[in-house]
N, CA, C and O atoms as a GROMACS GRO file, in nm:
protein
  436
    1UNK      N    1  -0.805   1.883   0.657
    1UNK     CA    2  -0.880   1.760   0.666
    1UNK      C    3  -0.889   1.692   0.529
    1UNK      O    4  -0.871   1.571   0.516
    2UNK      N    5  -0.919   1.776   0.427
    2UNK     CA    6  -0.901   1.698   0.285
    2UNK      C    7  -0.831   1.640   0.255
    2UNK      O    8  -0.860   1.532   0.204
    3UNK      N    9  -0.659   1.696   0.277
    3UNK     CA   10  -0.558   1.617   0.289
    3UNK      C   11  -0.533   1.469   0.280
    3UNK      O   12  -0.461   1.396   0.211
    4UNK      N   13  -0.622   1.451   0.378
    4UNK     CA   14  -0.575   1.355   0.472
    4UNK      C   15  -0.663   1.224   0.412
    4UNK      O   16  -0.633   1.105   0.399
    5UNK      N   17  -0.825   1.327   0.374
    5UNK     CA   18  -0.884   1.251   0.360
    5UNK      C   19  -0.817   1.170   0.232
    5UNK      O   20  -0.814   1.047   0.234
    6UNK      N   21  -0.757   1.253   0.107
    6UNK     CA   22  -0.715   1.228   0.009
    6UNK      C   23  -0.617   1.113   0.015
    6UNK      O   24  -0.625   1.011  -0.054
    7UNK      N   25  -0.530   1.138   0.097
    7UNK     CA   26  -0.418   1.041   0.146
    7UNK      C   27  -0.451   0.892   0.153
    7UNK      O   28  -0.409   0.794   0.090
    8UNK      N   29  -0.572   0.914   0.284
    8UNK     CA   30  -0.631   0.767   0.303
    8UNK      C   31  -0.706   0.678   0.175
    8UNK      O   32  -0.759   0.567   0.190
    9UNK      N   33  -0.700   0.722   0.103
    9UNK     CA   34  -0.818   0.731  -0.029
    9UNK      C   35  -0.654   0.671  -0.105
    9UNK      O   36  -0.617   0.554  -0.122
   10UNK      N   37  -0.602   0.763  -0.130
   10UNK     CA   38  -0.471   0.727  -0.209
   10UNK      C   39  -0.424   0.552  -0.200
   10UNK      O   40  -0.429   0.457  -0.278
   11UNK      N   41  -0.370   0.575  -0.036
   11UNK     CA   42  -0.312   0.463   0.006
   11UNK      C   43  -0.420   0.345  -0.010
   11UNK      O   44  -0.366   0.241  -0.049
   12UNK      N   45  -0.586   0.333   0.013
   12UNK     CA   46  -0.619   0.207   0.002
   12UNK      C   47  -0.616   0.207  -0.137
   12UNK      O   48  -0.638   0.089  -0.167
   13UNK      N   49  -0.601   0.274  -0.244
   13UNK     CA   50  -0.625   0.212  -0.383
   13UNK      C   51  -0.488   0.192  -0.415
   13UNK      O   52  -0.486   0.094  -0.489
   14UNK      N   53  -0.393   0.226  -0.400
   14UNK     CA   54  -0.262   0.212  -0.405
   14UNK      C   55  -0.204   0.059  -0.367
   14UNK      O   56  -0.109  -0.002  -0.416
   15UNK      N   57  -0.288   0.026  -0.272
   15UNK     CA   58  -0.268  -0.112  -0.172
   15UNK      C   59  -0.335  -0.235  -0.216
   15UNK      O   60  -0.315  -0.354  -0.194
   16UNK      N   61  -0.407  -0.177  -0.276
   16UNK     CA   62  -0.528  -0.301  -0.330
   16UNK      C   63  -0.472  -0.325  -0.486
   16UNK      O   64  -0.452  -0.440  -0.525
   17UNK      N   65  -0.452  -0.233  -0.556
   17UNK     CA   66  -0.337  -0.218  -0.704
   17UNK      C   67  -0.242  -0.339  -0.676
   17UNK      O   68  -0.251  -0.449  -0.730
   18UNK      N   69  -0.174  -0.310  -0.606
   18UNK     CA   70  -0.021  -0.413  -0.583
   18UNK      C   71  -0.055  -0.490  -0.525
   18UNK      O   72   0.017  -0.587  -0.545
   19UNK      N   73  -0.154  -0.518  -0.433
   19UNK     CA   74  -0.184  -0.613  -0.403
   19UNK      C   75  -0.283  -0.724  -0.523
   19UNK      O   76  -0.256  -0.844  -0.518
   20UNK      N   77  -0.379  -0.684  -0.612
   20UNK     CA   78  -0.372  -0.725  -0.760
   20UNK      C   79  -0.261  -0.769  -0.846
   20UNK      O   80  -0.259  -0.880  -0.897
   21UNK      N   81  -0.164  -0.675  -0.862
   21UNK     CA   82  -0.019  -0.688  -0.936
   21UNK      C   83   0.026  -0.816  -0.880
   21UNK      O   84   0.023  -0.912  -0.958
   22UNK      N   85   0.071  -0.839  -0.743
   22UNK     CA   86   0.126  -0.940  -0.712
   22UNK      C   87   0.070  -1.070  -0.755
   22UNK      O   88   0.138  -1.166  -0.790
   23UNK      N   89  -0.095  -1.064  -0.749
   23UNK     CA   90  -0.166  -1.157  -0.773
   23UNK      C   91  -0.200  -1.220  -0.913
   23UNK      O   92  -0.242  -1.334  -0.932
   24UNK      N   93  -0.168  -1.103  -1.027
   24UNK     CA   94  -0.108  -1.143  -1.119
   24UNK      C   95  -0.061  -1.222  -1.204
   24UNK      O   96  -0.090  -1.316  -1.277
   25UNK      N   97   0.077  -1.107  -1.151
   25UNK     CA   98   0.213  -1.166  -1.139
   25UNK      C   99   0.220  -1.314  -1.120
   25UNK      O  100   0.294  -1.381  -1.192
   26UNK      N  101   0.145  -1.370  -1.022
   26UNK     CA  102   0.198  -1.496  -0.941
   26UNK      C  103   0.112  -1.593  -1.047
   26UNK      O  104   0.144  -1.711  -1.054
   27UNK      N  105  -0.022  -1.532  -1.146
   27UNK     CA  106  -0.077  -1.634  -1.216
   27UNK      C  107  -0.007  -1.679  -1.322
   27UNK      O  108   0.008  -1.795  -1.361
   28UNK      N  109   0.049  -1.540  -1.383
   28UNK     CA  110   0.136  -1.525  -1.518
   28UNK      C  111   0.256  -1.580  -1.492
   28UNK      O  112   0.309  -1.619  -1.596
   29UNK      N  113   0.346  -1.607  -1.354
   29UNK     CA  114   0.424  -1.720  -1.328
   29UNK      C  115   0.414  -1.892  -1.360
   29UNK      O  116   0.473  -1.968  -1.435
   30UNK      N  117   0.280  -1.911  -1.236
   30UNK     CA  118   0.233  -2.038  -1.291
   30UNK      C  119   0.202  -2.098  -1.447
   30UNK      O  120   0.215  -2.210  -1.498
   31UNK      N  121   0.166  -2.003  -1.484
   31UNK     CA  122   0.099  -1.995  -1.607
   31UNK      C  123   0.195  -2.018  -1.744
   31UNK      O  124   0.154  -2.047  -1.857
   32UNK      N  125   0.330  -1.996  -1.704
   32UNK     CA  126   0.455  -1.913  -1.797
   32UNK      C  127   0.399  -1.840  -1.935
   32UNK      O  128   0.385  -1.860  -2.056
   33UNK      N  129   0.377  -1.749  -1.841
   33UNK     CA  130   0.333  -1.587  -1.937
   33UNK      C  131   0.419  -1.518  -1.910
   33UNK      O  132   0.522  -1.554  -1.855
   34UNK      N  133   0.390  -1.393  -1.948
   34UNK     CA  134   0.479  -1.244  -1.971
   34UNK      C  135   0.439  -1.215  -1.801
   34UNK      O  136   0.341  -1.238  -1.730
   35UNK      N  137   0.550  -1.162  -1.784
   35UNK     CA  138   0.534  -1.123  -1.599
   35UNK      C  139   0.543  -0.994  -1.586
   35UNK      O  140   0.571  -0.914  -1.675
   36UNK      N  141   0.516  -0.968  -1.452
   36UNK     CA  142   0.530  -0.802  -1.472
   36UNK      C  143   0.624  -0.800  -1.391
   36UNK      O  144   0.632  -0.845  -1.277
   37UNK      N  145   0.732  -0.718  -1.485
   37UNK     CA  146   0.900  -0.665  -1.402
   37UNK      C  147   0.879  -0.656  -1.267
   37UNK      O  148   0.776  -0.600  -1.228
   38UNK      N  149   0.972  -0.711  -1.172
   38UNK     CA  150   1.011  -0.655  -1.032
   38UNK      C  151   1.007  -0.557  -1.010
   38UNK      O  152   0.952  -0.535  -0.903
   39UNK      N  153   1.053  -0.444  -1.080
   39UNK     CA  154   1.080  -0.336  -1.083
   39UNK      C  155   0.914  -0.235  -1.050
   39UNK      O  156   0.866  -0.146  -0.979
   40UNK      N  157   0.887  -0.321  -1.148
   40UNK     CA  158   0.698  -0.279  -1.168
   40UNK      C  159   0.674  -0.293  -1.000
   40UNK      O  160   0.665  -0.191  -0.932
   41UNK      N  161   0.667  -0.407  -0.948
   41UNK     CA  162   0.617  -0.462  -0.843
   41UNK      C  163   0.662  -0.403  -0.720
   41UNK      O  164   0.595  -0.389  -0.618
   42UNK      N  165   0.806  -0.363  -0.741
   42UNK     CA  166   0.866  -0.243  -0.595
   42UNK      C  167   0.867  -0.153  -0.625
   42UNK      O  168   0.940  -0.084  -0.554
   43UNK      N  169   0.802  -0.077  -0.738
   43UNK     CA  170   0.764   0.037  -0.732
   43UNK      C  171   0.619   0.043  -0.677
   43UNK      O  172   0.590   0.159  -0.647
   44UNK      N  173   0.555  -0.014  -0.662
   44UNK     CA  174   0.402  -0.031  -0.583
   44UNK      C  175   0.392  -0.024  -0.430
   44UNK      O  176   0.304  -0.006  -0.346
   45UNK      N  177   0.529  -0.049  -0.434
   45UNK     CA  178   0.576  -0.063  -0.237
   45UNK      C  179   0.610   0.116  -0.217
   45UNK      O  180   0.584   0.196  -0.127
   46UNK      N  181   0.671   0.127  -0.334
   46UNK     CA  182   0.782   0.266  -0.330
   46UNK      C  183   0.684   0.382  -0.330
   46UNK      O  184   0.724   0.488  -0.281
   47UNK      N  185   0.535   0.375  -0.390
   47UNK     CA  186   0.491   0.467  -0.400
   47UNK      C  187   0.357   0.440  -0.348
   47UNK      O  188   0.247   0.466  -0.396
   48UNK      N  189   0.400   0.359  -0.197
   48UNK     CA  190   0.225   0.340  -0.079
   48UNK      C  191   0.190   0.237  -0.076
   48UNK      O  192   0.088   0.216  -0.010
   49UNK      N  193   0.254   0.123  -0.146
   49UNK     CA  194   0.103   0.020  -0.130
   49UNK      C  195   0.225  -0.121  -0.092
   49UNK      O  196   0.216  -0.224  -0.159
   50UNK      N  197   0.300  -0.115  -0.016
   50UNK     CA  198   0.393  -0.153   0.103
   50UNK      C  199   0.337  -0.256   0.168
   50UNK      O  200   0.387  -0.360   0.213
   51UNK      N  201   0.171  -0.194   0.168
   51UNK     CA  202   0.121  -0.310   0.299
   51UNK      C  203   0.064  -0.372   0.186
   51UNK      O  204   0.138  -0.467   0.162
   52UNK      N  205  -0.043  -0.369   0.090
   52UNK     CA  206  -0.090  -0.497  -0.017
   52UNK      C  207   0.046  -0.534  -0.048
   52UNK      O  208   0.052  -0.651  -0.011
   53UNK      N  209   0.161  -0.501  -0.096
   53UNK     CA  210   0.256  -0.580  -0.142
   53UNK      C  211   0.301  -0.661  -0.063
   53UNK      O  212   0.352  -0.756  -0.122
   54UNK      N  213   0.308  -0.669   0.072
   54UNK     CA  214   0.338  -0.737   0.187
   54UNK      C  215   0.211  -0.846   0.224
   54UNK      O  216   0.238  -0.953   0.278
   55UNK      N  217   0.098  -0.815   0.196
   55UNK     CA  218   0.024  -0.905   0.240
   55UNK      C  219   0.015  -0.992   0.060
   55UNK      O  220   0.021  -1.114   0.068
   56UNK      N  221   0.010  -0.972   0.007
   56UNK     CA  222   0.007  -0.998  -0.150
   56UNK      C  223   0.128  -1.154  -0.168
   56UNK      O  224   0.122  -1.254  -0.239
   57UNK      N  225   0.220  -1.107  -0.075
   57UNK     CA  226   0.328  -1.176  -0.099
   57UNK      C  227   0.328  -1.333  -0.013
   57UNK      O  228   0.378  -1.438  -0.054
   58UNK      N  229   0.266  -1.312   0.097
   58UNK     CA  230   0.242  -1.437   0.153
   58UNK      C  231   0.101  -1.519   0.112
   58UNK      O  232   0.082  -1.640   0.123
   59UNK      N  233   0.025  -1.436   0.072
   59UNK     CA  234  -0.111  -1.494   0.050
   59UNK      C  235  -0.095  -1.584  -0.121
   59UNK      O  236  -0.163  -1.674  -0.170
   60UNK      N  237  -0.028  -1.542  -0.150
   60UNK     CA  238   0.050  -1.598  -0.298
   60UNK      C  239   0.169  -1.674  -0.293
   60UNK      O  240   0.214  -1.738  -0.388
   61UNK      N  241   0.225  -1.665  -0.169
   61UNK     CA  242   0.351  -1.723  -0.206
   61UNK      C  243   0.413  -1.690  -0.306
   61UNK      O  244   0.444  -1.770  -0.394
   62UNK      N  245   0.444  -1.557  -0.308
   62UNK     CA  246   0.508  -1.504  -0.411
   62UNK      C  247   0.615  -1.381  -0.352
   62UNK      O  248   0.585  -1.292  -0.273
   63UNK      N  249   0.792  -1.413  -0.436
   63UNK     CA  250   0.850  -1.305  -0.385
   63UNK      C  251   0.907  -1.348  -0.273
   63UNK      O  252   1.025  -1.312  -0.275
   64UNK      N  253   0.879  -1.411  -0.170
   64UNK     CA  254   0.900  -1.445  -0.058
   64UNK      C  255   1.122  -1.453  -0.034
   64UNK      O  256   1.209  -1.399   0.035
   65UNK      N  257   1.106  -1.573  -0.162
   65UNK     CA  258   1.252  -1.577  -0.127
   65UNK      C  259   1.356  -1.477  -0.215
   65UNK      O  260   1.462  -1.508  -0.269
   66UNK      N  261   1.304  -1.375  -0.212
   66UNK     CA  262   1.394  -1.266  -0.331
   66UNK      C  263   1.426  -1.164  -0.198
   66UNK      O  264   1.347  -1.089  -0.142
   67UNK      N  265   1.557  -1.186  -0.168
   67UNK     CA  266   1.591  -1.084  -0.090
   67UNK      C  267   1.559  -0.951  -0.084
   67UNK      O  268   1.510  -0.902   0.018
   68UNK      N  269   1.591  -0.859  -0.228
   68UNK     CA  270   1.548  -0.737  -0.220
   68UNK      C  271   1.400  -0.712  -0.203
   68UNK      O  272   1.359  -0.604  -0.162
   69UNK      N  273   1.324  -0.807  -0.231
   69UNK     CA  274   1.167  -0.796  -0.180
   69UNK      C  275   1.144  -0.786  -0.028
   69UNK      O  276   1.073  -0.698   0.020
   70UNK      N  277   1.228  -0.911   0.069
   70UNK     CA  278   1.203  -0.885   0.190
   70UNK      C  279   1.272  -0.787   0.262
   70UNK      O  280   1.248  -0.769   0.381
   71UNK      N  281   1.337  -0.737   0.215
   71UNK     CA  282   1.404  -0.626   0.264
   71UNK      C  283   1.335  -0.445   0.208
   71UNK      O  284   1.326  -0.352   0.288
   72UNK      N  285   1.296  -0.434   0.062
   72UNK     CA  286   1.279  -0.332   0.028
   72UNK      C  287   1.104  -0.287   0.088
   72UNK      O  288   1.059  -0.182   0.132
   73UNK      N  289   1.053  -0.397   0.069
   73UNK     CA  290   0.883  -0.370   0.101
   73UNK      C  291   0.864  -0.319   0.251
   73UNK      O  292   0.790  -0.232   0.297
   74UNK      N  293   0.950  -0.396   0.305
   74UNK     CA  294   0.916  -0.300   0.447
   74UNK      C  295   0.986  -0.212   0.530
   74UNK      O  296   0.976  -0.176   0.647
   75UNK      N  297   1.097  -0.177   0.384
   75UNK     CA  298   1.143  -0.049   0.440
   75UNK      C  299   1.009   0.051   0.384
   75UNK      O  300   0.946   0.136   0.447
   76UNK      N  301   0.996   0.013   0.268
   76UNK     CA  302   0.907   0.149   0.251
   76UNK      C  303   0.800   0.187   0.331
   76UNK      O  304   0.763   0.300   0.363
   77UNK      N  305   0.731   0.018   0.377
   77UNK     CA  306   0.632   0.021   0.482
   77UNK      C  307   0.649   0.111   0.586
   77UNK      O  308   0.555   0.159   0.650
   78UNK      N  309   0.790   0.140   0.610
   78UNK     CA  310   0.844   0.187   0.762
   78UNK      C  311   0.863   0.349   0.697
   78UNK      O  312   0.846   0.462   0.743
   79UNK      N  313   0.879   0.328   0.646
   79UNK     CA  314   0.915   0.510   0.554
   79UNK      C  315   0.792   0.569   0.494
   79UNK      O  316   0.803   0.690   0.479
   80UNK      N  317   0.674   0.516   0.453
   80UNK     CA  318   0.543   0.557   0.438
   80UNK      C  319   0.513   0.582   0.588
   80UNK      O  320   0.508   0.703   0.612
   81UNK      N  321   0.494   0.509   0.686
   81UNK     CA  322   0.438   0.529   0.834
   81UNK      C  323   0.507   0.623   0.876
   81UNK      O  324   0.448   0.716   0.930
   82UNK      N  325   0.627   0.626   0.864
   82UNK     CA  326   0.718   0.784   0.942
   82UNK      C  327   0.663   0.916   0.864
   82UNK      O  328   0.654   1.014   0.938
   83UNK      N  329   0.631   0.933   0.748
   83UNK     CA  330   0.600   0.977   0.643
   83UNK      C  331   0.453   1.078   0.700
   83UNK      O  332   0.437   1.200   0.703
   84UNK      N  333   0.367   0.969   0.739
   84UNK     CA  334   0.246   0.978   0.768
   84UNK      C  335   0.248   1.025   0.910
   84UNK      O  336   0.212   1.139   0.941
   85UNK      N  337   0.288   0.943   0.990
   85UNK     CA  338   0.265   1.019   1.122
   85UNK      C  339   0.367   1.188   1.120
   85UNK      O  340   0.366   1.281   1.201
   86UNK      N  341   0.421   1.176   1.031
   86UNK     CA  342   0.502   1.318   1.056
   86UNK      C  343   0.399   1.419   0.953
   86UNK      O  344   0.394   1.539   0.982
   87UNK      N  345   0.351   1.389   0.880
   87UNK     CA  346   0.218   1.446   0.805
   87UNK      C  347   0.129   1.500   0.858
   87UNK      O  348   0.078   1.609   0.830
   88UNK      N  349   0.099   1.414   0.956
   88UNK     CA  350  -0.030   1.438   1.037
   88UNK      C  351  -0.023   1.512   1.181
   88UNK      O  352  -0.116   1.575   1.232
   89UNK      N  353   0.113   1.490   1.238
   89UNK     CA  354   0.158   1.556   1.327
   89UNK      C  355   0.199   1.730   1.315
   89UNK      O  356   0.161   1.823   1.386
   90UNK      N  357   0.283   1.728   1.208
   90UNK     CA  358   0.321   1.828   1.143
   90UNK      C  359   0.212   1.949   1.069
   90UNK      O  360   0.231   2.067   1.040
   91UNK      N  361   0.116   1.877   1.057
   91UNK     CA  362   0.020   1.913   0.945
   91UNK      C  363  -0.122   1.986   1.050
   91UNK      O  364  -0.222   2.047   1.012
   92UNK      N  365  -0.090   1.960   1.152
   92UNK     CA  366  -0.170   1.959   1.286
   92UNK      C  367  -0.274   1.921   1.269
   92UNK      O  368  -0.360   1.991   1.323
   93UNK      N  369  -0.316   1.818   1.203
   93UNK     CA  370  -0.412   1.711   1.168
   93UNK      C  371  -0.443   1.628   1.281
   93UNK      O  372  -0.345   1.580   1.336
   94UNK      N  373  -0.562   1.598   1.332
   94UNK     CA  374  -0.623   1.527   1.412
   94UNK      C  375  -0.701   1.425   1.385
   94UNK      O  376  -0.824   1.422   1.387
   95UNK      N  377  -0.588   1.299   1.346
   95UNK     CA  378  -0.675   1.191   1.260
   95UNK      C  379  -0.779   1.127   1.304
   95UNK      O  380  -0.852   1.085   1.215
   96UNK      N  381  -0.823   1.096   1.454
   96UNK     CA  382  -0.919   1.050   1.505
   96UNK      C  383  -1.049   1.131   1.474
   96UNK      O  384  -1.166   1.097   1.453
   97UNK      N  385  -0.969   1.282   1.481
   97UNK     CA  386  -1.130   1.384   1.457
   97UNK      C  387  -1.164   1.368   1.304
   97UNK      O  388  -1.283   1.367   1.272
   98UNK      N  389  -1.078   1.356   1.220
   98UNK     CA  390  -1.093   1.364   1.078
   98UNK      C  391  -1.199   1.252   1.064
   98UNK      O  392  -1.305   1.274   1.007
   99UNK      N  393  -1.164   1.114   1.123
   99UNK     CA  394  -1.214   1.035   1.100
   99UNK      C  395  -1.386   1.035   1.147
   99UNK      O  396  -1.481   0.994   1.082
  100UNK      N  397  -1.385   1.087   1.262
  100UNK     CA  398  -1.512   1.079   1.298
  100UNK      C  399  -1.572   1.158   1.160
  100UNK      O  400  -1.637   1.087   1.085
  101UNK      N  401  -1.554   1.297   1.122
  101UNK     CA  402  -1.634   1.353   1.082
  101UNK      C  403  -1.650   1.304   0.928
  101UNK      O  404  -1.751   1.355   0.880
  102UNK      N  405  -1.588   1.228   0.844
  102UNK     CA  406  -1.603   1.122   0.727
  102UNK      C  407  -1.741   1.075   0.816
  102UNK      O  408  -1.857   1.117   0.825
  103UNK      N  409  -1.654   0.950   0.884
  103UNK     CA  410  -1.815   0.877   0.951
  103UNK      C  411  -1.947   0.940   0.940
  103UNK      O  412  -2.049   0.910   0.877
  104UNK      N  413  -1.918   1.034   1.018
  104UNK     CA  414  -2.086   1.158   1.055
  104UNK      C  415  -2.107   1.179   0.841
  104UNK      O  416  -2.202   1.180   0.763
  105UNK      N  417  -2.031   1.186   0.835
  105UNK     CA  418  -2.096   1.217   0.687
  105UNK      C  419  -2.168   1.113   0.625
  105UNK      O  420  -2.277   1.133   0.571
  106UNK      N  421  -2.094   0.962   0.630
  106UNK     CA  422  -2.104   0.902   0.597
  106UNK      C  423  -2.284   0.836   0.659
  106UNK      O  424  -2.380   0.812   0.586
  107UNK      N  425  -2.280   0.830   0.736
  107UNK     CA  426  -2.374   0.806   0.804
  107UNK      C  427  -2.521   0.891   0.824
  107UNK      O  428  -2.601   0.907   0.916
  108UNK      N  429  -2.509   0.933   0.692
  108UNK     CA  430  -2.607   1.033   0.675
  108UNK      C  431  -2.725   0.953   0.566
  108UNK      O  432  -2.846   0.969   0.555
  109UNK      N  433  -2.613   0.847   0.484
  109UNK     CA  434  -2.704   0.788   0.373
  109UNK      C  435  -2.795   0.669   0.444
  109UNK      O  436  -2.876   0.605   0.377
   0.00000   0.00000   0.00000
């Protein structure tokens, strides 16, 4: 269960990061400042945060027309989710139960 919990914990700060980065990025464009490498920016996809980089990208208009962006972000998107459900499957993790019992904890304060 820690796992998992860790995971979920991982991925929203991971998501919200690149999803920042992009946002950035897209000021220090307008702006003509120092940018932060592409490289920087699909590695944020590459290591979980797939979905802020994906939502990051339309909400900014940013990236949009760079091929390897629309193509690489949601492969990883698709390769984090296979990733995960084979984690959790594999792992004999019961994410609905996991979740409740966060809640019950949570719901204590």
């Amino acid at each position: 269960m820690i796992y998992t919990i860790i995971l979920i914990a991982y991925l929203v700060f991971i998501n919200i990061l690149a999803f920042i980065l992009f946002g950035v990025d897209k000021k220090h464009a307008v702006r003509h400042k120092r940018r932060i490498p592409e490289s920087a920016l699909l590695w944020m996809a590459r290591l979980g945060g797939g979905i802020g980089s994906w939502i990051a990208m339309f909400v900014f208009h940013h990236k949009k027309k760079h091929t390897k962006f629309m193509v690489l972000v949601p492969l990883w998107i698709t390769l984090w989710t296979i990733g995960i459900v084979l984690f959790i499957a594999l792992g004999n993790g019961n994410l609905q139960e996991e979740l409740e019992i966060v809640r019950s904890r949570f719901n204590r304060f």
